[in-house]
N, C-alpha and C positions, 0 to 999 in steps of 0.2 A: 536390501530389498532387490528383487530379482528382476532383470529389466520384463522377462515377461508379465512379472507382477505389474511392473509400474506402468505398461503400457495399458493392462485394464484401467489402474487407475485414472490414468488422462483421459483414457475413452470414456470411463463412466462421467470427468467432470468438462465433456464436451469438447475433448479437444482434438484438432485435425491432424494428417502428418505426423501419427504419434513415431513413426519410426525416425524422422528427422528431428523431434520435439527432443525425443531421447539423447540422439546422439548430442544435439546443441546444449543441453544440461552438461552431460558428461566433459564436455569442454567447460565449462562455465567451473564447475568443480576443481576440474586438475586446474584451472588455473587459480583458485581460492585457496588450495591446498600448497599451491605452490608458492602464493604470496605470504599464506599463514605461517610461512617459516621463517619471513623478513618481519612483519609486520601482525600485529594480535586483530584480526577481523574478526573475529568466531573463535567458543571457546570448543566447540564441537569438530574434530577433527575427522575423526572415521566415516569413509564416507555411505557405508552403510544408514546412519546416523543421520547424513548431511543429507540423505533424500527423504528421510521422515520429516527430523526436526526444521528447515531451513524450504526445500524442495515443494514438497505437499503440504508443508505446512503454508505457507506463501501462495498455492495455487489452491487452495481450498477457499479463499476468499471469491474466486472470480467468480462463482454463481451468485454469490450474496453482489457482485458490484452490476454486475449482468441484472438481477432483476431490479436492484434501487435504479437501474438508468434507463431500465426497460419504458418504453413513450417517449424517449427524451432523444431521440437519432439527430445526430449533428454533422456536417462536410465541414470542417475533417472535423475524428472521431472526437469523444468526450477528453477534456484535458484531467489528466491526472498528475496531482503532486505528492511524492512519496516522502513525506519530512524528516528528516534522519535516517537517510538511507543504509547507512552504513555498511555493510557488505556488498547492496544492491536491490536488499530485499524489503520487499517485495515488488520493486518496480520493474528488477528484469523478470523476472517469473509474470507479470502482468503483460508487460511489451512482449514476453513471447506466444503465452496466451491469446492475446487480442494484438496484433498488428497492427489495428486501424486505430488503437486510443493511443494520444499524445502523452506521455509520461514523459516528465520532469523528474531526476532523485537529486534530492540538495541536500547536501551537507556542510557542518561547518568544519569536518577533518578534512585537507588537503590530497591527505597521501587515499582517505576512504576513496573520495570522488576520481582518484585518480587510475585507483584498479575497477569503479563501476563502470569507467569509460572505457577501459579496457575490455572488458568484460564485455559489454555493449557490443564491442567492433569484433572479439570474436564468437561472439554467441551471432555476429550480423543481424544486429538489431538498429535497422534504419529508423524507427519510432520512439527510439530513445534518446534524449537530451540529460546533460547535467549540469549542477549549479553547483559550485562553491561558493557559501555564503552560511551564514545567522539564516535564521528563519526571520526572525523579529527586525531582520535588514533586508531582505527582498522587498524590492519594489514591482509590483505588476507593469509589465513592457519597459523595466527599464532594466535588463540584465545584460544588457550591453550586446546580446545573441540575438535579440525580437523570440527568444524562446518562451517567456513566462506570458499566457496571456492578458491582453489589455484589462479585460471583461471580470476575473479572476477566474479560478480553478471550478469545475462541477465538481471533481473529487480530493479530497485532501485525506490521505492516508498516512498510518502509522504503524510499527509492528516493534511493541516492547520500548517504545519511544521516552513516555513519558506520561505524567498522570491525565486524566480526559481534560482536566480545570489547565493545566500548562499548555497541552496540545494545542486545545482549543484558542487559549489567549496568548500564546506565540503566532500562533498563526490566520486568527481572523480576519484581517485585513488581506487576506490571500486567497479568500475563499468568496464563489459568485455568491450572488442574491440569491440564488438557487437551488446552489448545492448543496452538498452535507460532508459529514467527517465520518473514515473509518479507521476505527482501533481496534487493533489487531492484539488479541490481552489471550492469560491464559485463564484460570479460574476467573468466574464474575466479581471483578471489580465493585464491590456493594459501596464500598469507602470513598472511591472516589467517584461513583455515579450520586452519592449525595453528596459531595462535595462540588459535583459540577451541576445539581442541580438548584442549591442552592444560591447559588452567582448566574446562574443562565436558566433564567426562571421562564423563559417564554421559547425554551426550543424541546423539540420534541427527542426523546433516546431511545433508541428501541435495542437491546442484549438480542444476537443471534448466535444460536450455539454452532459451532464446528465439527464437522468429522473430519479427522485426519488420516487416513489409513497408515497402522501400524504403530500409531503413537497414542499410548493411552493415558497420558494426560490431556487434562480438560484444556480448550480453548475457544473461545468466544469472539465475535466481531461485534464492537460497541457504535452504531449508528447514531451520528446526531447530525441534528438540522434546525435550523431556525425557522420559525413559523414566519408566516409575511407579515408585513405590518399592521394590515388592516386585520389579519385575524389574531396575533396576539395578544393575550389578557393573562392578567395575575391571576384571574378564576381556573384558569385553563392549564396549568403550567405543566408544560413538558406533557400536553396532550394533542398541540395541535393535527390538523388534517394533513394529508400527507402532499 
């Protein structure tokens, strides 16, 4: 893709500085491409490819997280956890996106967390933190950095991670009273939206479809949230208010 392409594309998904937005990818790449030769991050090498599949694919969620937090303004910005980060994605595409949301990427590979922090420092991405760790072993405020907060996360993301029933039950204990989950999937997962409805009977899921420019397979972001306590009921499952 063409970078004059890709600059419409940023501008149409709201985004500022697209000429520095650009070059800081183009860094973020050669150095994915450079790791890819030590290390298997991606089976996607070309980097034509790497700004469909990886690039817009990853920044096409920010208006779907933009409006789920839209009412919700915080000092500092909303905390996001990106769970099995593995290359980076989607939490550095987000930290360059939005500057002002706190993104955490944990992983439980060594060597993954180890090029996202890299990555981080030269895409100069001051709103980015990392974890090495289990999902199912973080503890909120105890990650030895004061990085994970007390409170837990307003967003816990995901991109090709794991099914919505594992996502969700690795990681709830990390997620606020408040917030909600997004998974990042390619065609609608039917199989495992009933299999995560039938165990999480009182939260609400809503499938929102994706455009990706230049990639034409399907992709979806699967939202889920738990209703509060006082409004959820067995009658009601997986309809609460928002």
């Amino acid at each position: 893709m063409k970078h004059h392409h890709v600059a419409e594309v940023l501008n149409n998904m709201g985004l500022a500085d697209i000429r520095s937005k650009i070059n800081t990818i183009d860094r973020y790449l050669g150095l994915l491409s450079r790791w890819n030769k030590r290390i298997n991050l991606t089976a996607i090498r070309d980097e034509p490819s790497m700004w469909t599949h990886h690039v817009l694919d990853c920044l096409a969620i920010l208006p779907v997280l933009r409006k789920a937090l839209a009412g919700k303004d915080k000092s500092p910005g909303p905390s996001i956890l990106d769970a099995g980060t593995g290359a980076g994605l989607p939490a550095l595409m987000l930290a360059l996106g939005e500057p002002t949301w706190r993104i955490i990427a944990a992983d439980a590979v060594d060597k993954k967390i180890t090029f996202v922090r890299q990555a981080a420092a030269v895409m100069e991405l001051a709103s980015l933190r990392t974890v090495h760790a289990r999902l199912e072993a973080l503890k909120l405020g105890h990650d030895g950095a004061g990085f994970l907060p007390a409170e837990g996360f307003d967003v816990i993301v995901s991109r090709a991670f794991a099914s919505l029933y594992d996502f969700v039950s690795n990681t709830q204990h990390l997620l606020h009273p408040t917030g909600f989950y997004c998974a990042m999937k390619g065609q609608v997962p039917e199989q495992e939206i009933e299999v995560f409805k039938a165990s999480f009977k009182d939260w609400r899921l809503e499938v929102i479809p994706l455009h990706v420019p230049g990639l034409e397979a399907r992709r979806c972001a699967v939202i889920m949230r738990p209703c509060p306590a006082d409004e959820a009921s067995p009658s009601r499952s997986n309809d609460c208010p928002n």
